[in-house]
C-alpha positions as CSV (number, residue, x, y, z in Angstrom):
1,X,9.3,-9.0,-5.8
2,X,6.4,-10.2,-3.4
3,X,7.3,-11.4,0.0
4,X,5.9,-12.8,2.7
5,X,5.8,-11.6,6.2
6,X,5.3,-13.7,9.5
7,X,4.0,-12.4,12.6
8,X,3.5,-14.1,16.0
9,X,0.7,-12.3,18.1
10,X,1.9,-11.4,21.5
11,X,-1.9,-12.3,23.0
12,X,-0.5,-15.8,21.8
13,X,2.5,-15.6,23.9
14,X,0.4,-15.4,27.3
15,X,0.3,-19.0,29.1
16,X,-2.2,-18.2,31.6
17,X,-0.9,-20.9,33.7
18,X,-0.9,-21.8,37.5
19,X,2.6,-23.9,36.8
20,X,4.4,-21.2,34.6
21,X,5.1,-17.9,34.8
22,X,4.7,-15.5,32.3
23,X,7.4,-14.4,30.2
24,X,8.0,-10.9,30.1
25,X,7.6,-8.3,27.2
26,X,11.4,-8.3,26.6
27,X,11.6,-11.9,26.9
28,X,8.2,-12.6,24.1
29,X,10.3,-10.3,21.8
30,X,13.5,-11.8,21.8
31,X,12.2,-15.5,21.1
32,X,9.8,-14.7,18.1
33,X,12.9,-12.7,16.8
34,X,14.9,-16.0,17.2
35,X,12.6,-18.0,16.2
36,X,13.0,-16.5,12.5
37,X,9.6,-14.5,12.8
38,X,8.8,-11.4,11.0
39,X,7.3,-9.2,13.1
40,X,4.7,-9.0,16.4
41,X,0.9,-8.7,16.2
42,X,-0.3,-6.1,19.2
43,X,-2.3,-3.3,20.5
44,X,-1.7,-0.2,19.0
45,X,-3.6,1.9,21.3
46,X,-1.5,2.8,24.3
47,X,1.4,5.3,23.2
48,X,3.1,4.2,26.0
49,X,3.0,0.1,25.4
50,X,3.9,1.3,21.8
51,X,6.6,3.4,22.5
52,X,8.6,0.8,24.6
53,X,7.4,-2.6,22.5
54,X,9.2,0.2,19.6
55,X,12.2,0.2,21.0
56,X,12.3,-3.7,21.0
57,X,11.1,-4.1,17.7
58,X,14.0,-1.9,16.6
59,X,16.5,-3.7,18.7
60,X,14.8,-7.1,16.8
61,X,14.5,-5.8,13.5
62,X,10.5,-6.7,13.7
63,X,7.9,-4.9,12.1
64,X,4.3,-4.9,13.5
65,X,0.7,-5.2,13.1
66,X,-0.8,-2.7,15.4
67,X,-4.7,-3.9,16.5
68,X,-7.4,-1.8,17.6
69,X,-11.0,-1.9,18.8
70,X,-12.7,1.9,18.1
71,X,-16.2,1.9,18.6
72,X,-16.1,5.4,16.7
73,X,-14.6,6.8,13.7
74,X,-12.5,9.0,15.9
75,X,-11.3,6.6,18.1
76,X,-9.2,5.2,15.4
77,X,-7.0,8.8,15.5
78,X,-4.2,7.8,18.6
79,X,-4.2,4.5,16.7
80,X,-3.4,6.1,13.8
81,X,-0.7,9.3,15.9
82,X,1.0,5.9,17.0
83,X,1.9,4.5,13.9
84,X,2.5,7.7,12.2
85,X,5.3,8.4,15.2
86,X,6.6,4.4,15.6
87,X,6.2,2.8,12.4
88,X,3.2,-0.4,11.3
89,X,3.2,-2.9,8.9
90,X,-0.6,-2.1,8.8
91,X,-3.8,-1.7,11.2
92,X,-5.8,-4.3,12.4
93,X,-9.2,-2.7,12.9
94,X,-11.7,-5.2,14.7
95,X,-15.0,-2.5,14.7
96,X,-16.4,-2.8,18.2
97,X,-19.9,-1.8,17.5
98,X,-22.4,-4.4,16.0
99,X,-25.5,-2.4,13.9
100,X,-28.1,-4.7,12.8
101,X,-28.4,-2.3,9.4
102,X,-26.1,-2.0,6.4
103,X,-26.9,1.7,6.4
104,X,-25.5,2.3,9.8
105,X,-22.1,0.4,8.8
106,X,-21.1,2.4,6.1
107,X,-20.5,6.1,7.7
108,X,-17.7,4.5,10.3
109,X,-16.6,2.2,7.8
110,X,-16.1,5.2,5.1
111,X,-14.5,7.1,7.7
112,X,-12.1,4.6,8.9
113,X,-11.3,4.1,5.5
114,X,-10.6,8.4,4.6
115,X,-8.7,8.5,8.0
116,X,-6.3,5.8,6.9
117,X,-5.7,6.8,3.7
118,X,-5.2,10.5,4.8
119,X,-2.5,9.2,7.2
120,X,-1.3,6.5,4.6
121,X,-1.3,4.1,6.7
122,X,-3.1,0.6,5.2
123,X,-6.3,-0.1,7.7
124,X,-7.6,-3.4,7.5
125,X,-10.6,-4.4,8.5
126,X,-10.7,-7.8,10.4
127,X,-13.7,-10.5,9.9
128,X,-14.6,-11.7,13.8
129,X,-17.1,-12.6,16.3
130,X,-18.6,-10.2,18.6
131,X,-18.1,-7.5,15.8
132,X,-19.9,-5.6,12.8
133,X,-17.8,-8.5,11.0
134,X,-19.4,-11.0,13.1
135,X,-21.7,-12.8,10.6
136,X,-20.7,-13.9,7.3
137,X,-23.4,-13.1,5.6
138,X,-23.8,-9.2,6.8
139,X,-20.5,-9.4,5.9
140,X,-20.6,-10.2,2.1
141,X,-23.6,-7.4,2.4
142,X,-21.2,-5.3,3.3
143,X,-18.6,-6.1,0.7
144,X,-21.9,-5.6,-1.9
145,X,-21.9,-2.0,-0.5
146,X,-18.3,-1.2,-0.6
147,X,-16.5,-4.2,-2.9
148,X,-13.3,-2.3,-2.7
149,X,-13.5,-3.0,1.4
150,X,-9.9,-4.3,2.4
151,X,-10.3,-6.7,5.1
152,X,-8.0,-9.0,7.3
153,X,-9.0,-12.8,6.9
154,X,-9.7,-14.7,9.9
155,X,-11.5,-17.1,8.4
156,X,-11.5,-19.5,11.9
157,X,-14.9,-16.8,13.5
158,X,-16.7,-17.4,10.3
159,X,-16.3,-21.5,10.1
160,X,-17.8,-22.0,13.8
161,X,-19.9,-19.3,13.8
162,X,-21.7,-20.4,10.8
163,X,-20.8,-24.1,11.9
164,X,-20.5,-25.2,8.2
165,X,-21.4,-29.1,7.5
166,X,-18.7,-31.5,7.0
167,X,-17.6,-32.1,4.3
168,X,-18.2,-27.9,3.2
169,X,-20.0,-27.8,0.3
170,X,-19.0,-25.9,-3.1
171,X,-21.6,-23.2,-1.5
172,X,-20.0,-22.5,1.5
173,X,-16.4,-22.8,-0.4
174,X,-17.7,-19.9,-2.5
175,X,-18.6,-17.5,0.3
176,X,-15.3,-18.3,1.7
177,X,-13.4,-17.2,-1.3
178,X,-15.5,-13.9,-1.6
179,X,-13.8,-12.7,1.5
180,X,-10.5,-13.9,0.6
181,X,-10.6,-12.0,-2.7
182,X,-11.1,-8.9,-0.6
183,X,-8.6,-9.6,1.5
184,X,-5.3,-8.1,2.6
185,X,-3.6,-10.0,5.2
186,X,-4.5,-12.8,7.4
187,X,-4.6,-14.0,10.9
188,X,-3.6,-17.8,11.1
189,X,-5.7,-19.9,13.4
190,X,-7.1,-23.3,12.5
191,X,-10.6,-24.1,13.6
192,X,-13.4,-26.4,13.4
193,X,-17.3,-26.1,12.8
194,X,-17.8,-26.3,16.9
195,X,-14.2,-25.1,18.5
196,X,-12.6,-21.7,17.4
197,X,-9.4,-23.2,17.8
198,X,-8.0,-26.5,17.7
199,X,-5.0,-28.5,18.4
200,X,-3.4,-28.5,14.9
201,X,-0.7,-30.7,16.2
202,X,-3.7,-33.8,17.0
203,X,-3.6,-36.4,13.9
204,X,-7.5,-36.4,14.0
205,X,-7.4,-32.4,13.5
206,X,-5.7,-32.9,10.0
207,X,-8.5,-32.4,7.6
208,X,-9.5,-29.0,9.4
209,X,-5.9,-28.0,8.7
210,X,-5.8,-28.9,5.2
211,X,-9.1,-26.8,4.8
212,X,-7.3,-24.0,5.9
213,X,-4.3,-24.6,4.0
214,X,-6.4,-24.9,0.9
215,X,-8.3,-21.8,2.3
216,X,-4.9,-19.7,2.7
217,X,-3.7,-21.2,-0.6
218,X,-6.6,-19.3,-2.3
219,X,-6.1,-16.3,-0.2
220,X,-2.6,-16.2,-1.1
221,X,-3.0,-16.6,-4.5
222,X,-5.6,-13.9,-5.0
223,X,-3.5,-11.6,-2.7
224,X,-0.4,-12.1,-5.2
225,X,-3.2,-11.1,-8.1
226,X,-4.1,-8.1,-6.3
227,X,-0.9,-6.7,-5.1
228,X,1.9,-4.7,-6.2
229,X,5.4,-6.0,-7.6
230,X,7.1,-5.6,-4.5
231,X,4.6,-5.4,-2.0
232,X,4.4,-7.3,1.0
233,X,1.6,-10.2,2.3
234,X,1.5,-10.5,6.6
235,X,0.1,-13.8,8.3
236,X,0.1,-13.5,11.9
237,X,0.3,-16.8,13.7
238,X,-2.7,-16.1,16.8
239,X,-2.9,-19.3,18.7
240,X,-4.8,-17.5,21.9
241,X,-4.4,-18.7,25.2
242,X,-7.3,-20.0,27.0
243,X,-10.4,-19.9,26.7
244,X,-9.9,-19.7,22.7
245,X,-6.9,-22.7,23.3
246,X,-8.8,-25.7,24.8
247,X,-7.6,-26.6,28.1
248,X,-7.6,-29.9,30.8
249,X,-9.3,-30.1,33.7
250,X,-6.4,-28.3,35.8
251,X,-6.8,-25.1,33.0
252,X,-3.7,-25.9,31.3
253,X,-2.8,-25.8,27.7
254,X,-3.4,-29.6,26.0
255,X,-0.8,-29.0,23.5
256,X,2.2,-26.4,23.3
257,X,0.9,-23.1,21.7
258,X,4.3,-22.3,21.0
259,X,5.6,-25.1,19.2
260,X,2.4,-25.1,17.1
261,X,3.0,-21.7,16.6
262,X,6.3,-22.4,14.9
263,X,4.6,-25.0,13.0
264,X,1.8,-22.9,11.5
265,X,4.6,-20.5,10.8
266,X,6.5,-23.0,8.8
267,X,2.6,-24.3,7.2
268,X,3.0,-20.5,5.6
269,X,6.2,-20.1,4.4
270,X,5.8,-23.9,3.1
271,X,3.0,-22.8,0.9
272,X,4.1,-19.1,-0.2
273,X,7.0,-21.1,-1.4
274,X,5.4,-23.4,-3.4
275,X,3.1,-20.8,-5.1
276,X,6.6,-19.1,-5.6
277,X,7.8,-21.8,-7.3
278,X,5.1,-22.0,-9.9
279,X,5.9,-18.9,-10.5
280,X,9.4,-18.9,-11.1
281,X,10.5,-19.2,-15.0
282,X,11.9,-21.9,-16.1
């Protein structure tokens, strides 16, 4: 049977804070594992951080997305020696290099891709700012190239960085659901056309959230499509700290990223349930 998995990103447990102290490590493990929480999102780079977050994990029962930023096809190889030797739900590759031509794309996506499937280990490419992924345009481009390109949704770079008129149009919806039907897993973040990230616990922030739930509900749904019997879908909640959470005048979070957090987790397990439920016989 299809499942869904829920991951809190460990970036998102960071406060950043000149009143609180960080939490350690040991600590951010052991309240998303209470919390109910699937799994971590981290870096995947660092055998070392691996190694001991590992050990926690195990101690949890967590599984984990493992992220990574290569800027060559090779650079993705540790990444990949890590998960072989700890264990990964699946790789979050955000490519650090940003070509300006399609044709210069392909060879490090093609190898990313023949390295992942050598190791069998799912590599998912993630749609972000700052990336080759950056626009959403040279990103469909790219899905016209290679249409069998598995990416990782975060859908909230796209909305502001194409700052999409309100109300979106049937257009924009479109574009939106190409990348969904191509991908694999998602990072949850709710955003508008100027902020990356919003407060998703404000009242006036509700209609960006339903666009996302709507947006997640179609991603979902294709996912489920696309997938095998008893394969698994990951969300990873990924409220950042500042300066992607907005922040007062004294630098401090306006809302609690961790409550919201649990709330967005709940926002997916809400709707996986009621796509479950039209499934179910009756």
């Amino acid at each position: 049977m299809q499942s869904l998995l829920v991951f809190q990103s460990l970036w998102a447990m960071e406060l950043r804070s000149s009143r609180r102290p960080e939490f350690t490590i040991e600590e951010n493990v052991e309240r998303i594992a209470r919390a109910g929480f699937d799994g971590v999102s981290a870096h995947w780079h660092d055998r070392a951080y691996v190694q001991r977050l590992h050990a926690l994990l195990g101690q949890s029962g967590l599984q984990a997305e493992g992220q990574c930023f290569p800027k060559t096809i090779d650079d993705l190889k540790p990444v990949l020696e890590n998960a072989a030797e700890f264990g990964v739900h699946h790789i979050c590759l955000q490519p650090d290099v940003r070509p300006r031509r399609i044709e210069d794309c392909l060879p490090l996506l093609e190898g990313w891709r023949r390295l992942g499937e050598d190791a069998k280990i799912p590599v998912l490419i993630e749609t972000h700012r700052d990336r080759m992924t950056a626009d959403l345009f040279f990103t469909l481009d790219l899905l016209d190239r290679l249409p069998d390109l598995r990416l990782l949704g975060d859908l909230s770079h796209f909305l502001v960085g194409r700052e999409f008129a309100w109300p979106i149009s049937d257009e924009d919806h479109r574009l939106i659901e190409r990348i969904l039907d191509c991908s694999w897993a998602f990072h949850g973040r709710v955003a508008s056309r100027e902020q990356v990230q919003i407060e998703i616990a404000y009242p006036h922030h509700r209609p960006w959230v339903d666009l996302f739930l709507g947006w997640w509900e179609f991603g979902f749904r294709s996912w489920q499509r696309r997938a095998g019997a008893n394969d698994n879908l990951a969300f990873v909640c990924e409220l950042g700290p500042k300066p992607y959470a907005i922040t007062d005048r004294f630098g401090e979070d306006t809302t609690d990223r961790w409550a919201e957090s649990l709330a967005l987790k709940q926002y997916a397990r809400d709707l996986w349930s009621k796509l479950s439920t039209e499934h179910r016989p009756t």
